[in-house]
Backbone as CSV, one residue per row, in Angstrom:
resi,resn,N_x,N_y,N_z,CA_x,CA_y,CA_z,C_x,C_y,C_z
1,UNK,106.436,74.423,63.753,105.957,74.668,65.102,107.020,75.459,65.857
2,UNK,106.607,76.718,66.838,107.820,77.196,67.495,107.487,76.474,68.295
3,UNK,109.362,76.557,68.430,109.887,76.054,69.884,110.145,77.140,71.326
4,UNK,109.805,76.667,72.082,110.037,77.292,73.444,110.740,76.857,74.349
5,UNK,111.770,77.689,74.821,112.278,77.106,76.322,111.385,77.558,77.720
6,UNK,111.253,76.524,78.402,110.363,76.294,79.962,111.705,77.110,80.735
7,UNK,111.177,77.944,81.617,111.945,78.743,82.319,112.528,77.853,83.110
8,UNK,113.394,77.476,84.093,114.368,77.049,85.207,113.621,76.831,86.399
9,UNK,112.683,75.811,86.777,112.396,75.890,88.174,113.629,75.917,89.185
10,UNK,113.580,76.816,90.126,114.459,77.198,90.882,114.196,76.500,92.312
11,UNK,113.523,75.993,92.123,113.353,74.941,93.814,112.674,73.743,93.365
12,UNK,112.854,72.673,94.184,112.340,71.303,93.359,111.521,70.666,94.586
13,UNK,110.779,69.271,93.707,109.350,69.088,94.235,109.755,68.903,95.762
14,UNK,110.471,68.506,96.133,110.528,68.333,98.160,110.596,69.124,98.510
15,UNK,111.761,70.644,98.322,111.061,71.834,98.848,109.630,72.592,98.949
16,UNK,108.737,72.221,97.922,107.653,72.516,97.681,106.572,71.818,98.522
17,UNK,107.115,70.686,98.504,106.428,69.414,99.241,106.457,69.748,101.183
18,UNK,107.463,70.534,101.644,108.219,70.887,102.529,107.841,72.592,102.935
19,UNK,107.179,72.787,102.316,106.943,74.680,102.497,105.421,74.614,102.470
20,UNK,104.789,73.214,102.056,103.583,72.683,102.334,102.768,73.862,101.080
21,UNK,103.350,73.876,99.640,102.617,74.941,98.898,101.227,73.582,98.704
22,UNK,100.426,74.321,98.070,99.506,73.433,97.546,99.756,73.714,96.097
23,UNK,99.079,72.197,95.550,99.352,71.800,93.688,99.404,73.127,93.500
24,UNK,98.565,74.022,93.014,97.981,75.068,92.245,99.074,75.912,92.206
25,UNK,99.497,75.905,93.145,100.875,77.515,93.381,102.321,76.523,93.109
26,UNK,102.439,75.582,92.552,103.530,74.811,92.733,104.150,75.268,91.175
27,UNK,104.337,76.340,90.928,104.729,76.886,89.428,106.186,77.770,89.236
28,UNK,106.265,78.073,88.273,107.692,78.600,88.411,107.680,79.873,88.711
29,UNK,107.024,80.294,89.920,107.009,81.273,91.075,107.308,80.912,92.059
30,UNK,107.383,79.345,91.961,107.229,78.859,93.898,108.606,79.266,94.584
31,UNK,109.643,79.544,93.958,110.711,79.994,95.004,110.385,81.334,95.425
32,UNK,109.798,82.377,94.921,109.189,83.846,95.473,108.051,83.389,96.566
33,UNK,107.369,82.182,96.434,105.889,82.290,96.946,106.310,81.517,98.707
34,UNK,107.556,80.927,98.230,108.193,80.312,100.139,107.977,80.876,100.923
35,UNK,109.848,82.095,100.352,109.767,83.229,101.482,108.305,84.016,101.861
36,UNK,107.703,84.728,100.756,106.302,85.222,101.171,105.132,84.427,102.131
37,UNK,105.710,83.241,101.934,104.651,82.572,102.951,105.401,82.824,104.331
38,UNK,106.696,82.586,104.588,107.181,82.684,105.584,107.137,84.233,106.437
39,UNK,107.056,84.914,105.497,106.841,86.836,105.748,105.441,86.368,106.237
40,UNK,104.633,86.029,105.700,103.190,86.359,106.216,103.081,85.806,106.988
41,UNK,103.525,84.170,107.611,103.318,83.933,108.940,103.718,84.407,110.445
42,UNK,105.529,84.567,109.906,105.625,85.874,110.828,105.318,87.051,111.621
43,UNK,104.675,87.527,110.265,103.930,88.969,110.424,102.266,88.405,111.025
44,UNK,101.884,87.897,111.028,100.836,87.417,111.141,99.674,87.601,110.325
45,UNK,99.945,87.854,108.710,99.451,88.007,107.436,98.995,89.699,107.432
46,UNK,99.822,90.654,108.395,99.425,92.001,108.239,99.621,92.651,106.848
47,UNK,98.468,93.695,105.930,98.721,93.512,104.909,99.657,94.679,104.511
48,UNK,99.788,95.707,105.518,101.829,96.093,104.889,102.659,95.868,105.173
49,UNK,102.392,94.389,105.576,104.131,94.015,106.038,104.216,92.994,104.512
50,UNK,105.869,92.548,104.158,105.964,91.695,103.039,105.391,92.285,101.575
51,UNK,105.803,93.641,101.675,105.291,94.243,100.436,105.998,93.953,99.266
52,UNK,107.396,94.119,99.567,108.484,93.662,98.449,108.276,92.280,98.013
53,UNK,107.940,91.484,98.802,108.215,90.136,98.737,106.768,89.856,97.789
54,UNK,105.692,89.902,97.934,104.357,90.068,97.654,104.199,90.737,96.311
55,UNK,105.456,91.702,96.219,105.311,92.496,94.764,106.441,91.626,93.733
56,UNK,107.476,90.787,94.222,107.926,90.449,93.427,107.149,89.006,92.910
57,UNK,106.649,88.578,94.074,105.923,87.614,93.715,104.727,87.827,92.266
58,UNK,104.151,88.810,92.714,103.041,89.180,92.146,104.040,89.470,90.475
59,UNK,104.481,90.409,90.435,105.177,90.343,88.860,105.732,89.274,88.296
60,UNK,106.594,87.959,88.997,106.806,86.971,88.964,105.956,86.235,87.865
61,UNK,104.496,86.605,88.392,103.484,85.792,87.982,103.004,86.355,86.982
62,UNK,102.843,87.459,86.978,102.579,88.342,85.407,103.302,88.157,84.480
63,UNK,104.727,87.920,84.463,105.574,87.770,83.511,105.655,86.159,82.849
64,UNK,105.135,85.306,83.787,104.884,84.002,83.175,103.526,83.792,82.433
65,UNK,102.598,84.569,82.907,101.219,84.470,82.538,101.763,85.163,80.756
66,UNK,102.308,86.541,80.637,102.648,87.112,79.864,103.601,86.038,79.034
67,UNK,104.295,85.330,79.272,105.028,83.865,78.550,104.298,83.444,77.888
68,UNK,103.088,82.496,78.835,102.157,81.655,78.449,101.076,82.423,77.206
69,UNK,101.089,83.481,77.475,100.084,84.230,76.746,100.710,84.295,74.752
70,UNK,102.144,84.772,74.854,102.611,84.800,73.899,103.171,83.378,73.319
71,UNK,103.164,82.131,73.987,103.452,81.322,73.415,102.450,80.808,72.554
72,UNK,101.256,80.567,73.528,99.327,80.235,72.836,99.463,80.829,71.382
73,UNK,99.939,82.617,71.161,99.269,83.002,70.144,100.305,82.222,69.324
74,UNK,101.918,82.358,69.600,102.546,81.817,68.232,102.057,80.425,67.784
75,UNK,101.508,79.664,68.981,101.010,78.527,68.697,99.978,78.254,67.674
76,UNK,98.907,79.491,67.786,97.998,79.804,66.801,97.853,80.113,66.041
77,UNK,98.828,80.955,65.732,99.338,81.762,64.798,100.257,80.315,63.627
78,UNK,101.106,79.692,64.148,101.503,78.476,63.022,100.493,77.665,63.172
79,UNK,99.446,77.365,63.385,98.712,76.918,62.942,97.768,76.812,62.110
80,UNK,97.249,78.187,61.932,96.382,78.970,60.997,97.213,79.219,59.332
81,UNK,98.578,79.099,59.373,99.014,79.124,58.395,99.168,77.845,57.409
């Protein structure tokens, strides 16, 4: 079976609990997804303000999805053998 290392959550459950994310977004993006919440309330969710923040977020999340994606197949992949 491969093994995988789980990336580093970088903020822990009371900050999360505390930035009021909900379950769903509580992933190892949630330190990108704070500040962006805090940009958008500021701004008053205007949609070119918080572009940087919004884009790192957004790749953030592609690159874990892209994790998850390649772990499934090796998963499948030793299995089928």
């Amino acid at each position: 079976m491969a093994e995988f290392q789980e990336p580093e959550m970088k903020v822990t459950a009371q900050e999360m609990a505390e930035a009021r994310l909900p379950l769903r977004y509580r992933d190892y993006c949630a330190h990108m997804l704070i500040p962006l919440n805090k940009c958008r309330h500021r701004n008053m969710y205007l949609p070119w303000k918080c572009e940087e923040e919004r884009h790192a977020y957004e790749k953030c999340e592609y690159e874990d999805f892209m994790r998850r994606s390649k772990m499934l197949a090796k998963i499948k992949q030793d299995q089928s053998q």
